[in-house]
N, C-alpha and C positions, 0 to 999 in steps of 0.2 A: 414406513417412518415419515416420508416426507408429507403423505394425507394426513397424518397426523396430527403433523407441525401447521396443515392447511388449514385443518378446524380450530386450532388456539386462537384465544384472543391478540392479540398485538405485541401488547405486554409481556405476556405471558412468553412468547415465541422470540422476545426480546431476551431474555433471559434464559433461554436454550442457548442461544447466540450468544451471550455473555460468557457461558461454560462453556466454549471453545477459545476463547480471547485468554481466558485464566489457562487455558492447555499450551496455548503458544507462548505464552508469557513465564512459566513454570519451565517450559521446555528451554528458552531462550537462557533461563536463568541457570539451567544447569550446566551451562558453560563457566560459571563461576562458583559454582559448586564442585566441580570435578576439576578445577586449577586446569581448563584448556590452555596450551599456550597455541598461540597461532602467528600467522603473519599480523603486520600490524594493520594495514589495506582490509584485511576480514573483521577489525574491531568494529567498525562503521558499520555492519550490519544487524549491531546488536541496538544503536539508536534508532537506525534507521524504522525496525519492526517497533520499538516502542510507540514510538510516533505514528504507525497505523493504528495501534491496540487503543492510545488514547482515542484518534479521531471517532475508531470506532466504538468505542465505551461512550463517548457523547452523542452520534447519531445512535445508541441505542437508548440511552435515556429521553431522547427526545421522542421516540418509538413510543413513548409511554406516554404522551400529552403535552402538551404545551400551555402553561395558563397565561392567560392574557394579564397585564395589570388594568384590567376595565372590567365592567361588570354589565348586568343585563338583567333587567327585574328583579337589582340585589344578588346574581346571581353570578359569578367570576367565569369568564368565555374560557374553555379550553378548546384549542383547533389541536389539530394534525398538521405541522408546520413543516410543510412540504418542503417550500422553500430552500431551508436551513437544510434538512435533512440532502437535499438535493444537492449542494453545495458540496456539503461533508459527504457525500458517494462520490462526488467528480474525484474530490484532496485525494481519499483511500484507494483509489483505483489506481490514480496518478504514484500515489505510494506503491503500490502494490509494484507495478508496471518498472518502478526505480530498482526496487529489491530484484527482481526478477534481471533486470538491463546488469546491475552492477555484479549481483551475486548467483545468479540459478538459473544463468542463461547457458547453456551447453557450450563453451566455449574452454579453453585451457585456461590455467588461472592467469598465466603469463599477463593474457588479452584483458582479462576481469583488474588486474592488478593497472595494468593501465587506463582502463577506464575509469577506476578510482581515483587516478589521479588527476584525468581530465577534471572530473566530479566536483572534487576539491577544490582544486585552481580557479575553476570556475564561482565558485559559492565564495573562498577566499578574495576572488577579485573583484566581487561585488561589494564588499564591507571595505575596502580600501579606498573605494569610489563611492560611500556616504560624507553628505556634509556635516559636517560635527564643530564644535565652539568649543568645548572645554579643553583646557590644557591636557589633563587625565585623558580623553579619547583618543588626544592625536598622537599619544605616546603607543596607543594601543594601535593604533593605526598603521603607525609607523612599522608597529615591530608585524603586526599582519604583511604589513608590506614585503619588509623581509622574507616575512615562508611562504609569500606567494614568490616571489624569484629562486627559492628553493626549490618549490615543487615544478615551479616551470625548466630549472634546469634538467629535471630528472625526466620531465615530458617530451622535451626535445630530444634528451639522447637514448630513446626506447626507440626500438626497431620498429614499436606501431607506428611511430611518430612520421617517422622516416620513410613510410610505404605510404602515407596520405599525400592528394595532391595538393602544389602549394596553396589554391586557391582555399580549403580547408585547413592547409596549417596557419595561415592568416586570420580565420575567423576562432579557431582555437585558441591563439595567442592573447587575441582578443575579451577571451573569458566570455563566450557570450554561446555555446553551445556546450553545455555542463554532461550532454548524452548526445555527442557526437553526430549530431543531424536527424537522431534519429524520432518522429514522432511521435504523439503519446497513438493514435493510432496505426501505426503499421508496429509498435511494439505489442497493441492486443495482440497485431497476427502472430507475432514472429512469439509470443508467449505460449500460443496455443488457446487461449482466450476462444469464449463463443463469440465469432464476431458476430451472429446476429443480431444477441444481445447486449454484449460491452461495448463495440464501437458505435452502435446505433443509441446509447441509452448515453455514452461519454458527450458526443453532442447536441443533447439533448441538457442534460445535468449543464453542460458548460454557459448556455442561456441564462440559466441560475446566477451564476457564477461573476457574469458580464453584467447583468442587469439589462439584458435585450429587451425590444419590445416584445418577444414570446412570453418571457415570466414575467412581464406584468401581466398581458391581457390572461395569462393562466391564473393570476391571482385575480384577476377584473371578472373571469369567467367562474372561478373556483370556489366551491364549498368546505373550506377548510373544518370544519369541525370533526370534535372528534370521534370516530369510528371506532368501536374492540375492534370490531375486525374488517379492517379498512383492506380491501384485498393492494390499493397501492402500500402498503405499509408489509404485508407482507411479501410483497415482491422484492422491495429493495431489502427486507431481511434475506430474503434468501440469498440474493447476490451475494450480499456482504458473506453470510454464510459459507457459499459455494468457497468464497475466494477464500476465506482464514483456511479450509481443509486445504486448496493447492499452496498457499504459504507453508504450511505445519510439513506437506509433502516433500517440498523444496529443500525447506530449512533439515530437513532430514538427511536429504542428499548431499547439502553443503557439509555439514557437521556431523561427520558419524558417530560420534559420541552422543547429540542429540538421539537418532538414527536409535543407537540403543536403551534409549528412554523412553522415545515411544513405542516400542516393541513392549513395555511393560504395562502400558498402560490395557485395559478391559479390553477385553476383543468386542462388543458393540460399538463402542466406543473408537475404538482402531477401524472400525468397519464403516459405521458413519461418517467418519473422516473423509474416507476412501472413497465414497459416496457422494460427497461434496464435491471433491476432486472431480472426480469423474463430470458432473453436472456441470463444475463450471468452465471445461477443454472441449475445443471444437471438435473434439474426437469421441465420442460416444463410448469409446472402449478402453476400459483403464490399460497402460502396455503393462505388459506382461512383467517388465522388472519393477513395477513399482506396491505389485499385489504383496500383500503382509508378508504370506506364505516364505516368499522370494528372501524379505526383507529378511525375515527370522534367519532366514540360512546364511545371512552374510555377517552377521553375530561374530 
C-alpha cells in the first residue's frame, strides 16, 4: 500500500489523503446524526478536530502547486511552497497534540474535564486582555470577563486544583499555561508519537514559523519549484497521513458510538487506517485492543 502511495505524483497522493479527512469529518459528524448527548467539556472536541481537517485540507491543496503572481518567459512560476506548507505541519501537529492532551490521553474523565477547563480559562483570559475602542467590544468583553471568573471558580474548587503546587496555581490563575506546563514536545512522548520523526521535524517546522535565520537561508539555498514527485512533499504527506489514522483511532475510543461507525466502514479501508496508526506510534506494534478484530467484539 504505502509503495504505492511512494510512486504517485504529489497531487495525486494529496488526494488519497483528502479521503481520509472526509472519513474523520463524516465520522465527527455522526455525533449529530445519532443525537449524542454528552458532557458539555466533550463538545470542544468536536471544533477542536474541525480546525485540524481545515488546516489540513489547505496544506493539502498546497501539495498541488503554488503559482506565483510573476511570470517567466510569459510563463507563470509554480514552486513547491515549502515554507507555508511547513508552517501549516507545525499548527496540525500542535493540533493534534491538543486533541490528544484534552481528549484521548488515557487518563479518567474527571482529570480530562479539568483540563478543559484550564483550556478555556486560559483562551477566555486572553480575549479579556485585548485592546478594543468600540463601545459594542467592551460590552463583549465585559460579559467574557464575567465566564472567565465563572470558570475560574470552578477551577479552584476541583480536587486537581488543589493537589498542584502554589507556585503553579499562581501561574494558572494567571491564564498563561492553557496545557498545564506541559510541552508541545514531551507531549509527542507522552502521545506515543515517533519521536524520531515528530519532535525532531516540530523543531525543525518551528524555524518556519519564527522566521529564523534557518528558513531563510533554506529558502536562500532552496529550489522551490515544482516537483510531481517531490520526495519532501511526499514525506510531509505521509506524516499528515500517519497522524489523521491515530486521530480516527482515538476519536473511536473517546466516542463509542463513533467506535460503531467505523466498524462499518470497508475493511481495507479499516485496515489502512490501522496502518497509519501504527506508522505513526513509537511502538511498531499496534496493541492488541486497538486491532479491528477486538473493536468488532465490543459492538
Amino acid at each position: 500500500m504505502f509503495n504505492e502511495y511512494e510512486n504517485l505524483p504529489v497531487e495525486e497522493y494529496a488526494k488519497v489523503v483528502s479521503t481520509k479527512v472526509g472519513v474523520l469529518l463524516r465520522l465527527i459528524n455522526t455525533l449529530h446524526e445519532d443525537k449524542i448527548q454528552m458532557a458539555s467539556w466533550k463538545i470542544w472536541s468536536e471544533p477542536l478536530l474541525f480546525k485540524m481537517c481545515y488546516h489540513i485540507s489547505s496544506l493539502l491543496q498546497l501539495c498541488e502547486g503554488t503559482i506565483l503572481p510573476y511570470e517567466t518567459n510569459g510563463t507563470p512560476v509554480m514552486i513547491f511552497d515549502e515554507p507555508t506548507i511547513s508552517v501549516l505541519f507545525r499548527t496540525i501537529l500542535e493540533n493534534y497534540l491538543t486533541f490528544y492532551y484534552l481528549f484521548a490521553d488515557d487518563i479518567e474523565d474527571a482529570e480530562k474535564e479539568f483540563r478543559s477547563l484550564v483550556y478555556r480559562y486560559c483562551g477566555s483570559m486572553q480575549r479579556t486582555q485585548f485592546d478594543i475602542n468600540s463601545l459594542e467590544a467592551r460590552e463583549k468583553q465585559k460579559k467574557e470577563a464575567e465566564f472567565v471568573e465563572t470558570l475560574w471558580k470552578e477551577i479552584k474548587e476541583s480536587n486537581f486544583y488543589q493537589k498542584l503546587n502554589e507556585r503553579v496555581r499562581i501561574d494558572v490563575k494567571k491564564g498563561i499555561k492553557p496545557r498545564l506546563f506541559k510541552s508541545w514536545k514531551s507531549l509527542i512522548t507522552e502521545s506515543g508519537l515517533r519521536k524520531d520523526v515528530y519532535r525532531n521535524l516540530y523543531g525543525y517546522k518551528s524555524n518556519y514559523s519564527h522566521s529564523e535565520f534557518i528558513s531563510v537561508l533554506q529558502i536562500y539555498q532552496g529550489k522551490y519549484g515544482f516537483k510531481p514527485k517531490s520526495i519532501k512533499g511526499h514525506y510531509v504527506l505521509f506524516l499528515v497521513h500517519s497522524l489523521i489514522g491515530k486521530t480516527i483511532l482515538e476519536l473511536n475510543a473517546f466516542f463509542p458510538s463513533i467506535a460503531e461507525h467505523f466498524m462499518q466502514l470497508n475493511e481495507d479501508l479499516k485496515l489502512e487506517i490501522f496502518a497509519l496508526n501504527k506508522h505513526a506510534r513509537e511502538s511498531a506494534i499496534v496493541d492488541q485492543e486497538n486491532k479491528p478484530a477486538d473493536v468488532e467484539a465490543k459492538k
